[in-house]
C-alpha positions in Angstrom: 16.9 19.2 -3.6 13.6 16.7 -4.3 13.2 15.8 -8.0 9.4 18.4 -7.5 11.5 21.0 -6.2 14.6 20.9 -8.8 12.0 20.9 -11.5 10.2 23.6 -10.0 13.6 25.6 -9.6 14.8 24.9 -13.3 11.2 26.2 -14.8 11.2 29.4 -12.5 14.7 30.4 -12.6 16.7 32.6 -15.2 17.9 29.2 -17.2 14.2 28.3 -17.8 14.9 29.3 -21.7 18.3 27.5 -21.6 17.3 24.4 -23.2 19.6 21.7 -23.8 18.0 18.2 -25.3 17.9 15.0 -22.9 17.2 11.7 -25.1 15.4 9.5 -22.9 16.9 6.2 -23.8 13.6 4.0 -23.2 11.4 5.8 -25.3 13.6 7.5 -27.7 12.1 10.9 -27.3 13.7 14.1 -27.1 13.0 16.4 -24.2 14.0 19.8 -23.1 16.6 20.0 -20.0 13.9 23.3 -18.8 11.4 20.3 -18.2 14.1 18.3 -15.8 13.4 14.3 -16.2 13.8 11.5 -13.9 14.9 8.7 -15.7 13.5 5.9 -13.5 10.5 4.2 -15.1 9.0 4.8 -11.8 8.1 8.3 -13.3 7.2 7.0 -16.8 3.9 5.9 -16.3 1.5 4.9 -19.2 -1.7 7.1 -19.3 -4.6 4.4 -18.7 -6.6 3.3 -16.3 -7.4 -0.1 -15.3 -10.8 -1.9 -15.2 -10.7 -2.5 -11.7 -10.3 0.8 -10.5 -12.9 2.0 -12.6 -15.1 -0.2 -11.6 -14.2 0.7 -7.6 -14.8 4.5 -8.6 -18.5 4.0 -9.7 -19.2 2.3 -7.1 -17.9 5.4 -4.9 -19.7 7.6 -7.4 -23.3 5.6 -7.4 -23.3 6.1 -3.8 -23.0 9.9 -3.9 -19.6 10.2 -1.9 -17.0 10.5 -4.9 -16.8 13.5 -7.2 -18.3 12.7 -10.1 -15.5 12.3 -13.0 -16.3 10.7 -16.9 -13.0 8.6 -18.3 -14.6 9.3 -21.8 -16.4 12.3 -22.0 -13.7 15.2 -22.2 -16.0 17.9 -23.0 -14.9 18.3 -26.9 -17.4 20.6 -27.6 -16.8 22.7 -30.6 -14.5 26.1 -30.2 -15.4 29.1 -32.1 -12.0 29.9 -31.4 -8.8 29.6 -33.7 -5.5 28.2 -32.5 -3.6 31.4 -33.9 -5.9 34.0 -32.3 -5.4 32.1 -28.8 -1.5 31.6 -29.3 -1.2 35.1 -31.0 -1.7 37.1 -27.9 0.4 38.4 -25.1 -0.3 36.4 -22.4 2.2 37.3 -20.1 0.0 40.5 -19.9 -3.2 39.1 -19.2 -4.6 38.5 -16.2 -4.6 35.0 -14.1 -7.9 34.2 -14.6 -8.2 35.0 -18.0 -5.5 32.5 -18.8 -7.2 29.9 -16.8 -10.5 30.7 -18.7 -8.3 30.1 -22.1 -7.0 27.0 -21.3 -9.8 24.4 -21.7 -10.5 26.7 -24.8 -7.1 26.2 -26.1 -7.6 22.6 -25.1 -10.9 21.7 -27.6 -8.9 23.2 -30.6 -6.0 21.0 -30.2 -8.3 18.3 -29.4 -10.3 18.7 -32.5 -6.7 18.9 -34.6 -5.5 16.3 -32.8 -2.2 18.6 -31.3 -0.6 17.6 -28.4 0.2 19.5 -25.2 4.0 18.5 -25.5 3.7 21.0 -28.9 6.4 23.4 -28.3 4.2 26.1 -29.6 2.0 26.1 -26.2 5.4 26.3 -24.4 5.1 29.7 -23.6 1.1 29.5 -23.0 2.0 26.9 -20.4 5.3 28.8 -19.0 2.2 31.4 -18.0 -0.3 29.6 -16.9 2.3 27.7 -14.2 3.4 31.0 -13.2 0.3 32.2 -12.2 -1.2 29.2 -10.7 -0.1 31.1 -7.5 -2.7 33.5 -8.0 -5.8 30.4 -8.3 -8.8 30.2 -6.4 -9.2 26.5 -5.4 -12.2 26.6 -7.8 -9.7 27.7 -10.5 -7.3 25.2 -9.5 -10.1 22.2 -9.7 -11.1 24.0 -13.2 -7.4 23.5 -14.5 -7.3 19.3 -13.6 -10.2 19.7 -15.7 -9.4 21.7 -18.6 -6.2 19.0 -18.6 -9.2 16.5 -20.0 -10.0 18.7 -22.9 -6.7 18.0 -24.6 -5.6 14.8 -26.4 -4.5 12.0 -24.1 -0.6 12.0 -23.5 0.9 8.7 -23.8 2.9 9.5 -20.7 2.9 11.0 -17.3 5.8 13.2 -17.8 5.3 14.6 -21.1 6.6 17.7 -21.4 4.2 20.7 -21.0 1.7 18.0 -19.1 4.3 17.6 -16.5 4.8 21.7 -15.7 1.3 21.9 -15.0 1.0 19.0 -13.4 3.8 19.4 -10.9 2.7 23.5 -10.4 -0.9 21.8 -9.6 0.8 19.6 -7.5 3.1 22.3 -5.7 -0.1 24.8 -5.1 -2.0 21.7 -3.6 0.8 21.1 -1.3 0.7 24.4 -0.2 -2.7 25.4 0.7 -3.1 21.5 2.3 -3.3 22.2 5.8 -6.0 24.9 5.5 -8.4 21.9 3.4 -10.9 19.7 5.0 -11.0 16.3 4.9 -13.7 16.3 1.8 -11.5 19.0 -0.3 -8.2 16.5 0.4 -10.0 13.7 -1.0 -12.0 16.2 -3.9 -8.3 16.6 -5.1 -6.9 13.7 -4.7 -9.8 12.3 -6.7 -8.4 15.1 -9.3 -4.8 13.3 -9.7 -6.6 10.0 -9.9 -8.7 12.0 -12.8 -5.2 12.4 -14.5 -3.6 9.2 -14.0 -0.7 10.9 -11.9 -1.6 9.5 -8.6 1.1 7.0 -8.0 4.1 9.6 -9.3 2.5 12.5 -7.3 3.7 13.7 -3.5 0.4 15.2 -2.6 -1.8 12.0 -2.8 0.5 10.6 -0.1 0.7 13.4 2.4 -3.5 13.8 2.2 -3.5 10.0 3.3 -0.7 10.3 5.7 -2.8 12.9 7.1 -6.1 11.8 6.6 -4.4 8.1 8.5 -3.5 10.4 11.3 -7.0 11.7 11.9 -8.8 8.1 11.0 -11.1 8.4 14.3 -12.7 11.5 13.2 -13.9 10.7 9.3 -16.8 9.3 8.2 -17.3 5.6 6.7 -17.7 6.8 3.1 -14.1 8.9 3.8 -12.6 6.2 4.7 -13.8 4.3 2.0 -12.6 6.6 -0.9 -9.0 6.7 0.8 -8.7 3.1 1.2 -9.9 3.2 -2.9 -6.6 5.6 -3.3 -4.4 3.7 -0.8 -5.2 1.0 -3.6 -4.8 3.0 -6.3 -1.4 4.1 -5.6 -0.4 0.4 -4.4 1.7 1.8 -1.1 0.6 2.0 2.4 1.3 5.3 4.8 3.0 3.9 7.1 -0.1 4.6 9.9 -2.4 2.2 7.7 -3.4 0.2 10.8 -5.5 3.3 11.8 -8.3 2.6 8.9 -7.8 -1.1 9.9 -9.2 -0.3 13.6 -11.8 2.2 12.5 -13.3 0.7 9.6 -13.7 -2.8 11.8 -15.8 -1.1 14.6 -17.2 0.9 11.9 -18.0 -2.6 9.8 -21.9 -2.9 10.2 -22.0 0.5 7.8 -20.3 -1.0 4.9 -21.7 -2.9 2.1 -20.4 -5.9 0.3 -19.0 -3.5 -2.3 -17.4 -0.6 -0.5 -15.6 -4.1 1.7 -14.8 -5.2 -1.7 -12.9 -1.2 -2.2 -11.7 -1.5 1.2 -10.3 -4.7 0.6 -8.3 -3.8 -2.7 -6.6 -1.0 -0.6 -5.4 -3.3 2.1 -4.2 -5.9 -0.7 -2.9 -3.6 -3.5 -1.4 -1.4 -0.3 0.5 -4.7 0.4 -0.9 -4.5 4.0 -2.6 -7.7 5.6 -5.5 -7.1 8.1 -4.1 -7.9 11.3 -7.3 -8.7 13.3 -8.8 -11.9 12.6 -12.3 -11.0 13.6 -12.3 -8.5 10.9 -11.8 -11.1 8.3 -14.6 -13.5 10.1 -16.7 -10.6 9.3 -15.5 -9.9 5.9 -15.9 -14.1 5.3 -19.7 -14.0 6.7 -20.4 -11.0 4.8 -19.3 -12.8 1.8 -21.6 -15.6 2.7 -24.7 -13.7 2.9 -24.2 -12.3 -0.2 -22.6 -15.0 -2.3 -24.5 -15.1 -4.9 -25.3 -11.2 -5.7 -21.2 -10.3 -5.7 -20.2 -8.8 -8.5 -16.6 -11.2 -9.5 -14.3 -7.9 -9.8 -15.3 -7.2 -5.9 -14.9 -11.3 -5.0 -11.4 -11.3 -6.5 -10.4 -8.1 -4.5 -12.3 -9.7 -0.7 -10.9 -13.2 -2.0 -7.5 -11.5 -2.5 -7.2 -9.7 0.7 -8.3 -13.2 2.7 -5.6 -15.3 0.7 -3.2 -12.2 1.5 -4.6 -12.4 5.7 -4.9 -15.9 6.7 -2.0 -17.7 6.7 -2.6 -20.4 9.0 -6.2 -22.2 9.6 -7.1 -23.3 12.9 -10.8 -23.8 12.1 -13.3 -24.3 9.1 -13.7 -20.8 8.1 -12.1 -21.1 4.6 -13.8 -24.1 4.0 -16.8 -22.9 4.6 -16.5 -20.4 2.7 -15.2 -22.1 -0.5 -18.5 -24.9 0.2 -20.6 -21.6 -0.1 -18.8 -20.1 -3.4 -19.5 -23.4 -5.2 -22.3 -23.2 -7.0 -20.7 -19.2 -7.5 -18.1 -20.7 -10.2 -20.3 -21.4 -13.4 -20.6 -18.0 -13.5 -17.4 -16.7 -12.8 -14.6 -15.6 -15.0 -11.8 -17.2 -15.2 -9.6 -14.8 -13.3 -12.0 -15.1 -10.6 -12.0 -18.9 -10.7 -8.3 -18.7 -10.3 -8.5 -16.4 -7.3 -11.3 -18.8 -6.1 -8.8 -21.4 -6.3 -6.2 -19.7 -4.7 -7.9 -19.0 -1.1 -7.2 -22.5 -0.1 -3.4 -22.5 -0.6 -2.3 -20.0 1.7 -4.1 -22.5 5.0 -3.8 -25.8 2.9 -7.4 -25.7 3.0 -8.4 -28.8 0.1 -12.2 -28.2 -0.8 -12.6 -30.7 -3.8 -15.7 -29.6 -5.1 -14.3 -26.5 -5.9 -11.0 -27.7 -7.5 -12.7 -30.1 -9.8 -15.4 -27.6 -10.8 -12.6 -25.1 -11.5 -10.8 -27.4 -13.5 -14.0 -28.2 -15.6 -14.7 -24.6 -16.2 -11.0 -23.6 -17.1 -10.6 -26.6 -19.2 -13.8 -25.2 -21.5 -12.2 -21.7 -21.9 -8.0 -22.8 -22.1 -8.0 -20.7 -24.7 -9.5 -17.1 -22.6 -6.7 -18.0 -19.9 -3.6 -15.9 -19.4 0.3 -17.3 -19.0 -0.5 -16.0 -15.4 -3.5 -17.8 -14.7 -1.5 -21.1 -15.7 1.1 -20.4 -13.8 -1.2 -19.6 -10.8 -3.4 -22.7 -11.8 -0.6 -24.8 -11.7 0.4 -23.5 -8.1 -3.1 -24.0 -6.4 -3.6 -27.9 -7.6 0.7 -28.3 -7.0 0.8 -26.8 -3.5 -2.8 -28.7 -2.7 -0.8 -31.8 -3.9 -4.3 -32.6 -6.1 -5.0 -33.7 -9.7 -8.7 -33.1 -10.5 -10.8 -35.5 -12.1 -11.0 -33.6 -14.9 -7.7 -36.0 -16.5 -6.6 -34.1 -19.6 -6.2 -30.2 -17.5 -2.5 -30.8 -17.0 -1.5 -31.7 -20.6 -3.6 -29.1 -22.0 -1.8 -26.6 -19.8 1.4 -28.0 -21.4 -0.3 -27.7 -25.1 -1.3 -23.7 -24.3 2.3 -23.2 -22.7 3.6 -25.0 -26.2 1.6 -23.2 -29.0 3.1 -20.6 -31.0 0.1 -18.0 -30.5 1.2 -17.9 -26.9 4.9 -16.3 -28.0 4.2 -12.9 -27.3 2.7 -13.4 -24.0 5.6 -15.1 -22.6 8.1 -13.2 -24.0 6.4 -10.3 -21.8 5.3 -12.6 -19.4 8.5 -14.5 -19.2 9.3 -15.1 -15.6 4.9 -16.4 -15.1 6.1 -18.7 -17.5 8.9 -19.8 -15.8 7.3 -20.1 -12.9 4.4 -22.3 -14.3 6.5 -24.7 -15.6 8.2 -25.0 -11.6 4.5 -25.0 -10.3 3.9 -28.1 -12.6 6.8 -30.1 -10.8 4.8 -29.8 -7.4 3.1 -32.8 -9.2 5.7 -34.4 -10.7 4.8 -33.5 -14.1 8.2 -32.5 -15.4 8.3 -31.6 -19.2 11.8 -31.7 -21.0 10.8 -29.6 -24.2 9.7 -26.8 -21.9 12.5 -27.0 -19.1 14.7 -26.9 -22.1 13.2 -23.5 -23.1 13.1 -21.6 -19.8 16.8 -23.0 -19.1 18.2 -21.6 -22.5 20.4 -18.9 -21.9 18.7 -16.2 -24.9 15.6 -16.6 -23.0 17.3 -16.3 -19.3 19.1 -13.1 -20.4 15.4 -11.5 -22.8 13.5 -12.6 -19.3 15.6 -11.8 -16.5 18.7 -10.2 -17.9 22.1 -10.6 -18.1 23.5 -11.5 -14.5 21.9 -15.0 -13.0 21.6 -12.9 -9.7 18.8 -11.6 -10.8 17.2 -15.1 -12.0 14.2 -16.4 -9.4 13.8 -18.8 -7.9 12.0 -20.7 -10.6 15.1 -21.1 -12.3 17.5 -22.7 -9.9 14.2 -25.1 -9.0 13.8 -26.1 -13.0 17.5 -26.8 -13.0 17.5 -29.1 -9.9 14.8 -30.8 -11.8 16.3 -31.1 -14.4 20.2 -32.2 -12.9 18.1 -34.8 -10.9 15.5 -36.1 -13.4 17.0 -35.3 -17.0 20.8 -36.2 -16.5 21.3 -37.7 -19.9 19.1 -35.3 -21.8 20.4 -32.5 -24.1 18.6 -29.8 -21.8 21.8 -27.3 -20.9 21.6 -26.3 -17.1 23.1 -23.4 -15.2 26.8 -24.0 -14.5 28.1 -24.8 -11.3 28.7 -21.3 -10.1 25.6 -20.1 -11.2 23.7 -22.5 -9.1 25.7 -21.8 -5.9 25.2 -18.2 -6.3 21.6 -18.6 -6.5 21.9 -21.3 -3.9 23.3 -19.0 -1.3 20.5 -16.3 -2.6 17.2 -18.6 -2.2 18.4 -21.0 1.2 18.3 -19.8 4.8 20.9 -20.3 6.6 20.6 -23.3 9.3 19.6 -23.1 13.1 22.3 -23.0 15.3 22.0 -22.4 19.0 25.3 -20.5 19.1 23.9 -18.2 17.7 21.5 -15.8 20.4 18.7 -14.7 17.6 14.6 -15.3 18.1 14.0 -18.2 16.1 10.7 -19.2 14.4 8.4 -22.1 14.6 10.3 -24.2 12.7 13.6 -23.1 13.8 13.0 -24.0 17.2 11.2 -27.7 15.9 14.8 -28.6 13.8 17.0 -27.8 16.8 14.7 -30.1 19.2 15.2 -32.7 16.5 18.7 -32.7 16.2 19.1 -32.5 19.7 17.0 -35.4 20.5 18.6 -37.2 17.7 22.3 -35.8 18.3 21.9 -37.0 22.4 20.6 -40.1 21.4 23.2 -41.5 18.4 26.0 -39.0 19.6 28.5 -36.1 18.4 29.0 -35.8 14.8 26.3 -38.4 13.6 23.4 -35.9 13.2 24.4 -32.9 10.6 21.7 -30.6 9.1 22.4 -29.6 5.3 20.8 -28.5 2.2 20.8 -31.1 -0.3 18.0 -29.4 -2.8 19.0 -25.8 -2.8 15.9 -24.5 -4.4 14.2 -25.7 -1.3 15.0 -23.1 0.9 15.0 -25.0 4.8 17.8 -27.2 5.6 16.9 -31.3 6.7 18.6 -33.3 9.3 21.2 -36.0 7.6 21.7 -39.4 8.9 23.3 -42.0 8.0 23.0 -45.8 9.2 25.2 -49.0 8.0 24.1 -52.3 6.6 23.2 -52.7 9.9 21.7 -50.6 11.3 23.5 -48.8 13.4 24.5 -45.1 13.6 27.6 -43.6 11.0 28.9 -40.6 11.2 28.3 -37.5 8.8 30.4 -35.1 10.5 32.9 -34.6 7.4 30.6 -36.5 4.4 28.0 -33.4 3.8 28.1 -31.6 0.9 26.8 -27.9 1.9 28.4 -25.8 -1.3 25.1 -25.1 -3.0 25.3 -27.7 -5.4 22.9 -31.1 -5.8 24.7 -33.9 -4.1 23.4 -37.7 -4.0 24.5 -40.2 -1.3 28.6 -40.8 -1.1 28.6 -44.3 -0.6 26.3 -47.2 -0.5 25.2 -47.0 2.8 21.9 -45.9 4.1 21.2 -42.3 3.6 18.6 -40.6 5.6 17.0 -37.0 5.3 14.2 -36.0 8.0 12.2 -33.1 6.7 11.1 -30.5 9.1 7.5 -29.8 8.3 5.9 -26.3 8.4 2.8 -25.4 10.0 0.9 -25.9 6.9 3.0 -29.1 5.9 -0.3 -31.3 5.6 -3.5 -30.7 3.8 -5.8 -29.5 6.3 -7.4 -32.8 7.3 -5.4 -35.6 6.1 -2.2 -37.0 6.2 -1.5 -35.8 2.5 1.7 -33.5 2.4 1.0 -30.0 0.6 3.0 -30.0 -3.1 6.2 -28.0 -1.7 6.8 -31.1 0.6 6.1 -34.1 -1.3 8.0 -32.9 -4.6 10.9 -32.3 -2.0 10.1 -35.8 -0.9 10.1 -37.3 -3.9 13.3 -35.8 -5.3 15.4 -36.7 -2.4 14.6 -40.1 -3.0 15.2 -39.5 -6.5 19.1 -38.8 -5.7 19.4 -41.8 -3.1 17.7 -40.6 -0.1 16.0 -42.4 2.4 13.6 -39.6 3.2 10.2 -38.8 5.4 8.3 -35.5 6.9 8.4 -34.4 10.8 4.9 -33.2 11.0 5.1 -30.9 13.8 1.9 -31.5 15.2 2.8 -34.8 16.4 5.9 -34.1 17.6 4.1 -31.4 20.1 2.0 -34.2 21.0 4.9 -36.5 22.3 5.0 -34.7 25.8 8.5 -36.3 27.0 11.6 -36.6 24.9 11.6 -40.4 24.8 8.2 -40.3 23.4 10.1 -37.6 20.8 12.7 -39.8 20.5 10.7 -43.1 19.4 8.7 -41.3 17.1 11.6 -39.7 14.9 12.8 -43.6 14.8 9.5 -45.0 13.6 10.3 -42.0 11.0 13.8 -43.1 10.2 12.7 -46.9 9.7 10.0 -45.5 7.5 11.9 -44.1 5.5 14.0 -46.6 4.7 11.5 -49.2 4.6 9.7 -47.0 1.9 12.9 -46.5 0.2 
């Protein structure tokens, strides 16, 4: 039985009055076993509402399609009524709707005394009014979402009392469903929304699953408010793709604002736009209109680009960064950050931008959040670009260092962690705060007690710190702690023998080593990890004093661990590049590349980048062959 249904069961059955206290261990609150309790957090849910969504609403509202609903007005007019005459009488004697005409009643006393719904004294008030909710109108159901407003705010989703009427709401709505149209669906949906119980609630899901199902047939402004929930919610029915098609041949209607809504659905749905002529349209839209969009609407279209395009193959971001650069005096700092961020995803460099954010974040330090550095320090590391703004960098180090930031990163641990990683894409490795994020209290307060569950960041700050700090008192992980998380964050290497699909750059390291293994023979090519926080293996050669060809078949170290070059002879590592291994452009590597780069020649390495594009361009496998030579004697020319 569903956690709805077995809470449904317990308060209509003969054991509703057998109560029995549950202590929920997060919160320390006693509650009854009659109002059954998932323990998850998914279920515990704090009672606000974010800027952003609010935001998205009035835009829905100004343009007449949305019910209209007040966050702050909660209709606490005055009651001539007293709490004792209203709990004194018999209500399991009075009629349906004259309980539903008491509640909001009830609920402008106990806002005006400040009681709570989770009072046990409106237990057996609320034990009636769920049991007739049966009997509602729809008008009387919609009157009792709103009578819900006329009580204080609950801290909590699943307070008890707020969650029996919530959950009988929900039940009756599930019921009567498949006799609503398309506007009633979304009328009550818009009611859960009202009460913050959207993302813990069945019903929103199976109105979009079905509204998804029926995409074709509903207007633009219906598809706009159930993109706005898909959003809301943060998950995706799993027909999405159906507002995808419709809203794109439907595009012409929309303005830059309800794109802006549609756009926070796809991205907060986790759900890229698949068709790329949609997001030309969305990128030209944004263009016309660049300087009249408000910056909570350009960080949700920015958002859902960076989330879309993955790979340029034309202008188009640049373009539209050129035209969002006189945008960024003006802008927040969040936006500026999300500004910055469109160009990472295609390796897209537009340095009037990144120097004019740096200027405007370096003025306001102080109004940025631990996740804005962190992401700051990902879009100039992965763009492999220091601004000419010269003191950005340290005075991301000073706000990451000063004691007024303590809170935030012990909440915000693992953006901290990460932002100190981001700032090695650069080479700008700090010791005090590498010490820090490696020290096992703050590893265990951030990410727990078991190093499985440690990202990524951490085996990277590590690797930096084995390879660049090996005299210092910073205290990496131990050896089997790395190789766990090594065998966690690598991919496992190529191999023809084994029949699977393999991607781009898959296919690119087995042409190399087979070009290279034909050419200096059996068991003198090898492919390895010798970073394991990078997560692609690199072909491994190795040439003598003169020259020629070693072999490697039994020298490679592939346990998960750091290893440096055996022996004095000449150690060479070939990285495979990625499609987006250069800055679109140039022949600059992107950060994740050249920080590999550099630390492989750090250990020992003799070490260069295959750029894929120019190996497609060598049309015969000689050609193939004498460019990854030219590679090898560059590398160890530039060793």
């Amino acid at each position: 039985m569903g956690f709805y249904k077995l809470l449904r069961h317990l308060l209509h059955s003969n054991y509703r009055n057998q109560v029995k206290n549950v202590v929920d261990k997060r919160n320390n609150v006693i509650f009854s076993q009659r109002r059954y309790l998932y323990s998850s957090s998914k279920f515990c849910v704090k009672m606000h509402m974010e800027h952003e969504y609010n935001y998205a609403y009035s835009i829905m509202e100004n343009k007449g399609y949305a019910l209209k609903i007040n966050f702050d007005d909660k209709m606490r007019s005055s009651s001539v009524h007293s709490l004792q005459d209203l709990l004194s009488q018999n209500w399991s004697q009075e009629k349906p709707k004259k309980i539903f005409e008491t509640f909001p009643l009830l609920g402008q006393v106990c806002s005006e005394q400040n009681l709570c719904i989770s009072n046990k004294i409106f237990d057996d008030f609320i034990d009636n009014l769920t049991d007739n909710l049966a009997d509602a109108s729809d008008e009387e159901l919609k009157s009792v979402f709103y009578s819900l407003l006329n009580w204080p705010q609950v801290k909590y989703n699943r307070t008890r009392n707020f969650i029996e009427v919530w959950v009988a709401l929900e039940d009756e709505c599930l019921k009567r469903l498949k006799h609503w149209t398309y506007d009633e669906m979304l009328m009550f949906v818009t009611l859960f929304y009202m009460l913050n119980i959207i993302r813990v609630s069945d019903f929103p899901h199976k109105c979009l699953l079905r509204l998804a199902s029926k995409a074709k047939h509903l207007t633009p402004a219906q598809l706009v408010q159930c993109m706005f929930f898909i959003g809301v919610r943060k998950y995706s029915p799993d027909n999405v793709h159906n507002f995808e098609v419709c809203i794109s041949e439907n595009f012409d209607k929309f303005t830059i604002d309800e794109l802006a809504i549609i756009s926070m659905g796809f991205f907060k749905g986790k759900t890229p736009i698949r068709n790329i002529n949609f997001v030309e349209n969305i990128i030209n839209k944004m263009k016309e209109n660049s300087s009249q969009i408000h910056e909570i609407s350009l960080i949700a279209l920015l958002s859902i680009i960076h989330y879309s395009v993955k790979y340029g193959t034309d202008d188009t971001i640049y373009n539209l960064l050129d035209k969002l650069h006189s945008e960024i005096p003006r802008l927040s700092v969040l936006c500026n950050v999300h500004l910055g961020l469109l160009g990472t995803s295609t390796s897209t460099l537009h340095k009037g931008c990144l120097n004019a954010i740096a200027d405007k974040i370096n003025a306001s330090m102080s109004e940025a959040r631990i996740k804005d550095l962190e992401r700051l320090a990902l879009i100039f590391g992965t763009l492999n670009y220091k601004p000419n703004c010269k003191d950005l960098f340290s005075n991301i180090i000073k706000e990451f260092k000063k004691p007024e930031r303590e809170p935030e990163i012990n909440y915000h641990g693992r953006s901290f962690a990460c932002g100190i990683a981001n700032l090695g894409l650069l080479g700008l490795y700090d010791q005090e705060l590498i010490k820090k994020v490696l020290d096992p209290i703050f590893l265990e307060k951030t990410y727990g007690k078991y190093c499985v569950t440690y990202g990524r960041e951490i085996l990277t700050l590590h690797n930096i710190a084995t390879i660049f700090f090996k005299d210092s008192n910073i205290s990496p992980l131990s050896d089997k702690e790395a190789v766990l998380l090594a065998k966690k964050y690598t991919y496992f290497l190529p191999d023809e023998k084994f029949q699977k699909k393999f991607n781009t750059i898959e296919r690119i390291f087995l042409d190399v080593f087979d070009i290279l293994n034909e050419s200096r023979g059996s068991g003198y090519v090898t492919g390895g990890h010798v970073i394991s926080h990078h997560p692609r293996g690199d072909i491994i050669l190795c040439n003598d004093s003169k020259g020629s060809a070693v072999s490697v078949r039994d020298a490679i170290n592939n346990n998960g661990l750091l290893w440096s070059p055996p022996d004095s002879k000449t150690w060479i590592v070939l990285v495979i590049g990625g499609r987006n291994c250069l800055i679109r452009n140039t022949n600059i590597p992107s950060g994740q590349y050249s920080s590999k780069i550099r630390e492989l020649k750090t250990l020992g390495f003799c070490a260069e980048l295959v750029i894929p594009e120019i190996l497609a361009r060598c049309e015969t496998n000689d050609a193939k062959l004498q460019y990854l030579n030219d590679l090898i004697n560059k590398a160890v020319k530039n060793k």
